[in-house]
C-alpha positions as CSV (number, residue, x, y, z in Angstrom):
1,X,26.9,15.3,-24.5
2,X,29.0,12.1,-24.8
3,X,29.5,10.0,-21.4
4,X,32.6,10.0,-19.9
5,X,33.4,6.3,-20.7
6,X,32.7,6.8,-24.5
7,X,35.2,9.6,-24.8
8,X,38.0,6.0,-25.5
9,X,34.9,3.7,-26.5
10,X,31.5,4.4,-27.9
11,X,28.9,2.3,-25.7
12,X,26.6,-0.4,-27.0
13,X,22.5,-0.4,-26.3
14,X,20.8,2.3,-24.2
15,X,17.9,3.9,-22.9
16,X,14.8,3.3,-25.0
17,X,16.7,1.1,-27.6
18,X,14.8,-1.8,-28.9
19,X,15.5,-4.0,-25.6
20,X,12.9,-5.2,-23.2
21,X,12.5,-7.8,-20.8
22,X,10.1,-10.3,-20.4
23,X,10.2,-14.1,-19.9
24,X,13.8,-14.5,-17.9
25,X,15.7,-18.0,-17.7
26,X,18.1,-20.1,-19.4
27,X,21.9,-18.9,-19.1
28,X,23.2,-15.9,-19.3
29,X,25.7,-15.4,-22.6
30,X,29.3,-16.7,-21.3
31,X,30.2,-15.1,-18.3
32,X,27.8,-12.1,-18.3
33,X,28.7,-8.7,-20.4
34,X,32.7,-7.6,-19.8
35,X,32.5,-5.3,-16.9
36,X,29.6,-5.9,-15.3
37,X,27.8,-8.7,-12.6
38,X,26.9,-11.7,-13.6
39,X,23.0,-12.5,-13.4
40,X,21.9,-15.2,-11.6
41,X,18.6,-17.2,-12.0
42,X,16.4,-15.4,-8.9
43,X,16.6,-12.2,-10.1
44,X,19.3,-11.1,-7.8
45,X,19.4,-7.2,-8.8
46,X,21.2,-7.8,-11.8
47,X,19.3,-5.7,-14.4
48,X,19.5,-3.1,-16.8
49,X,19.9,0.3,-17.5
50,X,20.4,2.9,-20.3
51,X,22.5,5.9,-21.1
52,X,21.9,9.3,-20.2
53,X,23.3,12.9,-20.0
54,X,23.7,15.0,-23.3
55,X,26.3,13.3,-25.3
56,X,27.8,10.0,-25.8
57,X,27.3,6.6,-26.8
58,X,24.9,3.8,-24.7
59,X,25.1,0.4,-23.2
60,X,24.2,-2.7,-20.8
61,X,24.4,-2.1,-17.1
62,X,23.4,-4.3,-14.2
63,X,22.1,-3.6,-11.0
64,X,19.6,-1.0,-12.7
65,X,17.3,0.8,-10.2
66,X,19.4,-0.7,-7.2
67,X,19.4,2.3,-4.1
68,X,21.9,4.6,-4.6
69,X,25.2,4.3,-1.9
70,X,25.2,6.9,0.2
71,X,28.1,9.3,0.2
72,X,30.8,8.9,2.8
73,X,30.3,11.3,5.8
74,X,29.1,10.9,9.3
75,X,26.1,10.2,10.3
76,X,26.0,13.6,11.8
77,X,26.8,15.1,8.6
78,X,24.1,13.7,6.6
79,X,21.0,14.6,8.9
80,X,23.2,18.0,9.3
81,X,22.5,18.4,5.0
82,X,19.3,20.2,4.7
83,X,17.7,18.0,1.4
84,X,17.1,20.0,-1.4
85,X,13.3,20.5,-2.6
86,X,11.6,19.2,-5.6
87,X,11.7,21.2,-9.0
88,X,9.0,23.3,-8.7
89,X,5.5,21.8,-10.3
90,X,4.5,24.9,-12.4
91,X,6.0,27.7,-14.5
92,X,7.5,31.0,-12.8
93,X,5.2,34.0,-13.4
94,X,7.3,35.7,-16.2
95,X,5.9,35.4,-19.6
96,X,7.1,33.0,-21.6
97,X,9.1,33.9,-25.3
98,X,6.9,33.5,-27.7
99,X,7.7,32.0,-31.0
100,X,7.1,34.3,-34.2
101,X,3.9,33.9,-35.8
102,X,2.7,31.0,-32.8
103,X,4.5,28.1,-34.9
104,X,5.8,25.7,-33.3
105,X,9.9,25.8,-32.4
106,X,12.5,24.3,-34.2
107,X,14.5,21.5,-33.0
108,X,17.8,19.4,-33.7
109,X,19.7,17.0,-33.0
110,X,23.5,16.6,-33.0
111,X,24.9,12.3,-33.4
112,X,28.0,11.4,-32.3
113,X,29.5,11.3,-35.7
114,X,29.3,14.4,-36.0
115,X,25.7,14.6,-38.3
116,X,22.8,17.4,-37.5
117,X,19.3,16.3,-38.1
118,X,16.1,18.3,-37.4
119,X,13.6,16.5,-35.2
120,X,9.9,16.3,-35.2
121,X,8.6,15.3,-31.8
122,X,4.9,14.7,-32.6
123,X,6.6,11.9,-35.2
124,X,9.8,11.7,-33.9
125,X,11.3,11.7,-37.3
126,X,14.4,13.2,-38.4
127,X,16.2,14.9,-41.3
128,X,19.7,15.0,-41.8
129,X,20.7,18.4,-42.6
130,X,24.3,17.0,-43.0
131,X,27.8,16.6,-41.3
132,X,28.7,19.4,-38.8
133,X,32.2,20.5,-40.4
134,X,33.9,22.5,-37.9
135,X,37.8,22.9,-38.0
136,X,39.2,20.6,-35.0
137,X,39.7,16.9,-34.2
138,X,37.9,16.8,-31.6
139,X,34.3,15.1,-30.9
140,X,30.8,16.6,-30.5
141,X,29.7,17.2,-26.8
142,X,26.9,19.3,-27.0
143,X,24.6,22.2,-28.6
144,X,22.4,25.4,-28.2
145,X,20.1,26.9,-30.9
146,X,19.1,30.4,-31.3
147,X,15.8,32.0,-32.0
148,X,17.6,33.4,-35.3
149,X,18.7,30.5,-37.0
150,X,22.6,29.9,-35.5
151,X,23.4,27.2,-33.5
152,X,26.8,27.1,-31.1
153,X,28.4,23.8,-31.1
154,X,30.5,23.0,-28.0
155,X,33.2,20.3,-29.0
156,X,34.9,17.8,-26.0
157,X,38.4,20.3,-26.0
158,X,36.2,22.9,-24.9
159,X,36.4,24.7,-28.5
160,X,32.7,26.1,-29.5
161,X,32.0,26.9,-33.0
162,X,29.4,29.5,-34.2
163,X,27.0,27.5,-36.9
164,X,24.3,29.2,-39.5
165,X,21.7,26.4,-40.1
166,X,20.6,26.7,-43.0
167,X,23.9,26.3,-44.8
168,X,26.0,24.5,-42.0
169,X,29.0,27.1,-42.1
170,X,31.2,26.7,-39.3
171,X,33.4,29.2,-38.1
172,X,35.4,29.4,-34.2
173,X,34.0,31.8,-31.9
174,X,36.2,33.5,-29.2
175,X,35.3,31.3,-26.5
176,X,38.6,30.5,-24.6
177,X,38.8,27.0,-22.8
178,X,39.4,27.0,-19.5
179,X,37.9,30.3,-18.3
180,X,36.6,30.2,-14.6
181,X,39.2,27.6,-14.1
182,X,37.0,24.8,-16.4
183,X,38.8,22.1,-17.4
184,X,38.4,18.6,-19.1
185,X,36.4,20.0,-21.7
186,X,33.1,18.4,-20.0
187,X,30.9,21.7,-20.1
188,X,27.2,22.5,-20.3
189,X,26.4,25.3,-22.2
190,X,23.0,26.8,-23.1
191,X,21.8,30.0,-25.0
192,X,19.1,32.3,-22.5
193,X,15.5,32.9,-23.6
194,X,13.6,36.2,-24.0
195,X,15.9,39.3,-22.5
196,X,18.7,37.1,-22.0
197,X,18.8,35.5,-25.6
198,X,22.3,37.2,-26.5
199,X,23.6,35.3,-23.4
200,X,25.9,32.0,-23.0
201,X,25.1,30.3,-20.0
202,X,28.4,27.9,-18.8
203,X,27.8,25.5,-16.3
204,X,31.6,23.8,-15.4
205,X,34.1,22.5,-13.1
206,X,37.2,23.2,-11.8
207,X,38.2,24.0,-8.4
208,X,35.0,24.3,-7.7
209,X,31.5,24.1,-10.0
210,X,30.6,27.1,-11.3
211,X,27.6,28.9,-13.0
212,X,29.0,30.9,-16.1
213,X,27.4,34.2,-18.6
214,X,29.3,35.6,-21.3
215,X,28.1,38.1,-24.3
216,X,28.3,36.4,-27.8
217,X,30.9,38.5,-28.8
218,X,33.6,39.0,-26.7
219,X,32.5,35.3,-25.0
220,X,34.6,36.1,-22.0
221,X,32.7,34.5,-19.3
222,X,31.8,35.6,-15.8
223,X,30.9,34.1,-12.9
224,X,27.4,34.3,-11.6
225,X,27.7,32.0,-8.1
226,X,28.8,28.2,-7.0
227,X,26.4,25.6,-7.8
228,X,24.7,25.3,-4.0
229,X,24.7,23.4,-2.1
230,X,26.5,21.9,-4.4
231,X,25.8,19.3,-7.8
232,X,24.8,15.8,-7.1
233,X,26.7,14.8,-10.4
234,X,28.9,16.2,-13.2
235,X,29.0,16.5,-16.0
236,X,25.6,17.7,-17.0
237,X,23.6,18.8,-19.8
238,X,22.4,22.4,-19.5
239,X,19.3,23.9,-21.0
240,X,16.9,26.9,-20.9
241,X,13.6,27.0,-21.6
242,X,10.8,29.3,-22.9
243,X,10.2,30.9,-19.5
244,X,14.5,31.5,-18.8
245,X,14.2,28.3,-16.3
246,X,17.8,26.7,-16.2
247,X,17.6,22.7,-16.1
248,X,20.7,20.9,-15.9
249,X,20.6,16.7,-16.3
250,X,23.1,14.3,-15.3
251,X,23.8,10.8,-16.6
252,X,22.4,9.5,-13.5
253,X,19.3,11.0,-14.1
254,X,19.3,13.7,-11.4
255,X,17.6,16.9,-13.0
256,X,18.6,20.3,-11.1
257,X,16.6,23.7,-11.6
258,X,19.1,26.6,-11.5
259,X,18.8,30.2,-10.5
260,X,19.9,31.8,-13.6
261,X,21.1,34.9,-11.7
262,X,22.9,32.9,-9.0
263,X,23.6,29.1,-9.8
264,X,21.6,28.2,-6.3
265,X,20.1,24.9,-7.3
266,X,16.5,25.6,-6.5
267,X,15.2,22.1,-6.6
268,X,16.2,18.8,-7.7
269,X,14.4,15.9,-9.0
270,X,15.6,11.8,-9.1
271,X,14.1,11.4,-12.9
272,X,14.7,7.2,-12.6
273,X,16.4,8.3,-16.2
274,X,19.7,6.7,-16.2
275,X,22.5,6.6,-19.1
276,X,26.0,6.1,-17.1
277,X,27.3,3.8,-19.8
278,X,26.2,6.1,-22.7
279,X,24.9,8.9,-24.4
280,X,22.7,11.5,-23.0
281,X,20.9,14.5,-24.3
282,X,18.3,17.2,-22.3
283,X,15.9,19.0,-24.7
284,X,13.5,21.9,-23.7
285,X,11.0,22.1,-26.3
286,X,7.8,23.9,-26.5
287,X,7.4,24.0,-22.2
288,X,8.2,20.2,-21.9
289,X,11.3,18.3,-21.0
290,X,12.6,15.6,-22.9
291,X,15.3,13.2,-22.0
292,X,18.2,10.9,-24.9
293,X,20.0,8.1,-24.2
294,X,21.6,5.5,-25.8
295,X,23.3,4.4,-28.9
296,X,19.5,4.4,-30.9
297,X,18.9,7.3,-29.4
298,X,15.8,6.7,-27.0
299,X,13.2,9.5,-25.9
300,X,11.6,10.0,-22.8
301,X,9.4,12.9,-21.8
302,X,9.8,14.0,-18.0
303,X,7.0,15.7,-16.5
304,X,7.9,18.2,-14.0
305,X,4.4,18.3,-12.5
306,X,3.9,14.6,-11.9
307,X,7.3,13.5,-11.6
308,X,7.0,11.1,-13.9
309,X,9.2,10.0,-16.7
310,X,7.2,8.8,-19.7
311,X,9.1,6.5,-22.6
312,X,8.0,7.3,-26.1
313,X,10.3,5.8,-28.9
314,X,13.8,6.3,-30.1
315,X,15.3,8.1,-33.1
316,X,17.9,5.5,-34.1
317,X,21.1,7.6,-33.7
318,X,23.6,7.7,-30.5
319,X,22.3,11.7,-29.6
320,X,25.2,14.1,-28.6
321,X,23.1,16.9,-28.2
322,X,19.6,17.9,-28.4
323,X,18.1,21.9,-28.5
324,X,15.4,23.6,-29.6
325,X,14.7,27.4,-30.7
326,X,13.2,28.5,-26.4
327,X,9.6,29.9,-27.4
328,X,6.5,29.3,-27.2
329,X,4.1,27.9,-29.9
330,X,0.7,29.3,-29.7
331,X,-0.9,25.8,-28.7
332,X,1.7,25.9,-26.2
333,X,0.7,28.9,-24.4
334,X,-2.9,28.7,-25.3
335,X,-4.8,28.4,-21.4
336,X,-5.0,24.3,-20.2
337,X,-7.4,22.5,-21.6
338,X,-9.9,20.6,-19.5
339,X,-8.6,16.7,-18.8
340,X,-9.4,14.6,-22.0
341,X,-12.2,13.1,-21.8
342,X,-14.1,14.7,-18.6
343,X,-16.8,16.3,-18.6
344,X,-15.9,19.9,-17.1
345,X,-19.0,21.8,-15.2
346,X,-21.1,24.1,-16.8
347,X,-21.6,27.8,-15.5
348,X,-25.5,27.2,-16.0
349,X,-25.1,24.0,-14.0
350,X,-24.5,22.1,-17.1
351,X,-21.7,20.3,-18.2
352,X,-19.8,20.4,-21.5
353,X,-17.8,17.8,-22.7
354,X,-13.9,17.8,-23.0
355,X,-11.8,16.6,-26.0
356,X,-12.1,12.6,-26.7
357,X,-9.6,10.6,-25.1
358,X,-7.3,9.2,-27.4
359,X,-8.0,6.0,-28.9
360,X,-6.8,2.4,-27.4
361,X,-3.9,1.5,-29.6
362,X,-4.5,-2.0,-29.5
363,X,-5.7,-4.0,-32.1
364,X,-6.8,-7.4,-32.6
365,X,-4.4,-9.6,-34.5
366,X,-1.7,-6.7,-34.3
367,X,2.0,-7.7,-33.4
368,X,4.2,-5.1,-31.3
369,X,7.7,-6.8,-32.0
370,X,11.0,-5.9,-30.7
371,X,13.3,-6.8,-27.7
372,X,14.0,-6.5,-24.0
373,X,16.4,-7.8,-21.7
374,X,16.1,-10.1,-18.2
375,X,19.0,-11.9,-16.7
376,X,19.8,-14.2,-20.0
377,X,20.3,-11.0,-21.7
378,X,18.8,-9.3,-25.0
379,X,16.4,-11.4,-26.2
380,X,13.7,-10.6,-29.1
381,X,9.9,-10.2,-28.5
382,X,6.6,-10.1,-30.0
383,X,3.5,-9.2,-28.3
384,X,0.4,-10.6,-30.4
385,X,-3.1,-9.3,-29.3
386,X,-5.2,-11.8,-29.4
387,X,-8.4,-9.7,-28.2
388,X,-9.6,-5.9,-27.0
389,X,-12.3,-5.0,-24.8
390,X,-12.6,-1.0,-24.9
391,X,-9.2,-0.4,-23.1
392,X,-8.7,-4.2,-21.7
393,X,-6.6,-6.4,-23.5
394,X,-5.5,-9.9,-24.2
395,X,-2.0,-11.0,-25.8
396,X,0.4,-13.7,-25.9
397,X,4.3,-12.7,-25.2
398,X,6.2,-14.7,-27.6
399,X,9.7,-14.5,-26.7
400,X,12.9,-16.1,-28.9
401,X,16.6,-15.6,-27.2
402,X,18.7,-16.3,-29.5
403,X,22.0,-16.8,-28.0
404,X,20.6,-19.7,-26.2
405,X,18.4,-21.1,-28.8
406,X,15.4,-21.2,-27.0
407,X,11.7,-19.7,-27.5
408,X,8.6,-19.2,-25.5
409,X,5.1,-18.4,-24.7
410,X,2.7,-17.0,-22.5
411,X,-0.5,-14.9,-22.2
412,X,-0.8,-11.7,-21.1
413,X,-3.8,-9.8,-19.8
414,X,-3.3,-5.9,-20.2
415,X,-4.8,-3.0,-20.0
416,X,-4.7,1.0,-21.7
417,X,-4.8,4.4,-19.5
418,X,-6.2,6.8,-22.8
419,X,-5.2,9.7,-20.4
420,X,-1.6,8.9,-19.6
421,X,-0.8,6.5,-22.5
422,X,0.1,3.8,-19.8
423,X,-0.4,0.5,-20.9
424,X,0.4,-2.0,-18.2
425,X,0.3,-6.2,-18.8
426,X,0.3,-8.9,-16.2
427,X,1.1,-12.5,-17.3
428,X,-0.6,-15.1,-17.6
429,X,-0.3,-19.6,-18.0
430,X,2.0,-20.6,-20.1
431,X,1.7,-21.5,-23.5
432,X,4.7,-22.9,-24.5
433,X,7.2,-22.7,-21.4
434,X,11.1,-24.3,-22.5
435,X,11.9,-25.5,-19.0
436,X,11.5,-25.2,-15.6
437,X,14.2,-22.3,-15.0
438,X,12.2,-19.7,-17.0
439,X,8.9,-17.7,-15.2
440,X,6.6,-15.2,-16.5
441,X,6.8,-11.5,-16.3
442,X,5.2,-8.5,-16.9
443,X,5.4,-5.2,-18.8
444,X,4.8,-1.4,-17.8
445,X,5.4,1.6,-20.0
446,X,3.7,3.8,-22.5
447,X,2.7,4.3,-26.3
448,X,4.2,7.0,-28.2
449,X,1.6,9.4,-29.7
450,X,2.0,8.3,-32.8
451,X,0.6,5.0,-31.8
452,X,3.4,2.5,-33.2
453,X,5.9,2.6,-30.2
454,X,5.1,0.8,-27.0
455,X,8.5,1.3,-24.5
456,X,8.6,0.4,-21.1
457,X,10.6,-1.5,-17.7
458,X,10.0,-5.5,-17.3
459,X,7.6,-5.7,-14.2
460,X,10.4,-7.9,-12.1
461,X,13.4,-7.3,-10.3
462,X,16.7,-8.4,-12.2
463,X,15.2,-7.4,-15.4
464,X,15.2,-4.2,-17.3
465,X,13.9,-2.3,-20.5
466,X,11.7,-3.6,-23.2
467,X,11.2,-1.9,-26.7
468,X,8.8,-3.0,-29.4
469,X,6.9,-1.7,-32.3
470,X,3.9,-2.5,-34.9
């Protein structure tokens, strides 16, 4: 879905682009980025923060991770509002869909210019399958797959087109904007799973915000219930998964579980995800949530269970929309595997050991380069590992900002969690510091599976994502 602000301009850097933050000092580029606060030099709360919700385009903000304002009301009011529970940590009881033959589902992507690309998450590659060619003007805002090979493309009038994938024929459905009272063309739409797969779920706002279901014939959509107590954003980016759960994502980064029969919000998580300046895209894939934002397209996996939101790379395209076929691959639904790497007791009093944990990504002489941003803006990184102890590390942060001509150096000391893919570095004495307005900081964020992405937050206030690869 594209962000409201990119529907008149398309927005710059987002979520897990190649920025990161590390070393912060010197001036910041001529009065600061147009729009937004201007950083000082004590890391005031000027920071950064990337694009979210299913389509549009990313970009710089400040004052990343700051608390949120509370809405206007009394005081009475507020400890009047019952607050809504947490998403719930595990699946419902129904059994999932099940993809055919166990393999694994199919998922795509949808840029904002208009391409459709299929997507691998293990490698996070994609293929272009070509330009989406529907008849109207208008821009991609979001998409939902079937289990049968046709994808329904919603565009930002509201218009929604009826795909076949494997040739990329487009041809209008008879979906009329506006039912339910929907306007501005700022849906969320999703396909059901299992016996609701010939059903369009319609999340939208007019008078009031509705929950939507319509055949895939007629497409004349009824109304299932309010969204209670009531959305914390809009718009959002609506999805089902395997097991007919309704999630629904706003650029802010609140996540909502829906009931699908009555659009009661059942739970409600604060993911840290944020893309108000750009795009944003929610994928269910394979009984996992996964979160894009940004103009290259960054990836992070959201674990319902721990709460925690895990950066793992970027795709290098401003994401629109993002869906997958909702099954189940047979790995998927295969019982839980002990945790990696412990030792899981024995019936006879025994024990048996669990799968390796996966390797320390971290090699001697290796150099992670990229970028991240502090208060003198985007500035270009290297991490060098100088040494590795099992799953301890020593590195140096070599840091160059361009826009200011300078370059630094420090030493890091880090260390690798095999079981989370955490990797977390503190900093160390200077090796080469350019004056005394610059200070040390340090990194925390994770390493895709693949082991060439390492994506995280700058470890100090008034700083904000770093990016970087081997």
């Amino acid at each position: 879905m594209r962000n409201i602000a990119s529907i008149f301009a398309f927005g710059a850097l987002v979520a897990l682009s190649p920025i990161a933050a590390v070393a912060c000092g010197g001036a910041p580029p001529d009065g600061g980025l147009p729009g937004e606060c201007t950083p000082s030099y004590d890391n005031d709360g000027c920071g950064y923060g990337y694009g979210s919700s299913g389509s549009g385009g990313g970009g710089y903000g400040y004052d990343a991770g700051s608390p949120a304002v509370p809405e206007a009301g009394t005081p009475e009011a507020e400890a009047a509002a019952a607050p809504l529970p947490p998403i719930p940590t595990t699946p419902p009881g129904q059994t999932a869909s099940q993809c055919a033959g166990g393999a694994a589902p199919s998922a795509y992507l949808w840029a904002e210019d208009g391409t459709l690309f299929a997507f691998d998450l293990t490698s996070l590659e994609t293929r272009s399958l070509g330009v989406v060619s529907c008849p109207t003007m208008a821009l991609p805002w979001t998409l939902s797959v079937t289990t049968s090979g046709t994808a329904y493309m919603l565009y930002d009038d509201s218009s929604l087109y009826e795909l076949d994938l494997t040739t990329l024929a487009c041809q209008p459905t008879a979906y009329q904007p506006g039912q339910l009272g929907f306007t501005g063309g700022e849906e969320g739409i999703t396909l059901g799973a299992g016996n609701t797969a010939d059903r369009l779920y319609v999340y939208g706002q007019g008078t009031s915000t509705l929950l939507g279901i319509s055949d895939l014939s007629s497409f004349n959509v009824f109304q299932l219930g309010a969204i209670t107590p009531g959305p914390a954003a809009f718009p959002v980016d609506l999805k089902s998964d395997a097991y007919g759960r309704l999630f629904a994502l706003a650029t802010g980064g609140t996540l909502e579980q829906l009931d699908p029969a009555t659009g009661a919000i059942l739970g409600q998580d604060e993911t840290g995800f944020d893309s108000t300046q750009g795009g944003w895209a929610l994928l269910a894939y394979d009984g996992q949530l996964y979160f894009f934002g940004g103009a290259n397209g960054g990836v992070s996996r959201y674990d319902v269970s721990t709460k925690a939101l895990f950066p793992i790379g970027q795709v290098n395209q401003t994401i629109v929309g993002a869906s997958a076929t909702p099954c189940l691959s047979a790995a998927a639904s295969a019982p839980p595997a002990t945790d990696a790497g412990v030792p899981s007791p024995d019936p006879e009093g025994g024990t048996e050991a669990g799968p390796a944990a996966p390797a320390n990504p971290f090699s001697a002489g290796d150099a992670w380069m990229g970028t991240y941003v502090c208060p003198q803006g985007l500035t270009n990184l290297a991490v060098v590992v100088e040494s590795v102890d099992g799953n301890t590390m020593n590195a140096r942060f070599d840091f160059d900002w361009i826009a200011g001509s300078t370059q630094g150096s420090y030493e890091l000391t880090g260390r690798f969690d095999p079981t989370t893919r955490e990797a977390t570095f503190t900093p160390g004495p200077w090796v080469s510091q350019p004056g005394s307005n610059w200070f040390t900081v340090g990194m925390d964020g994770y390493v895709d599976l693949g082991g060439v992405s390492y994506a995280g937050n700058i470890t100090n206030p008034g700083c904000g994502a770093f990016s970087v690869t081997r």
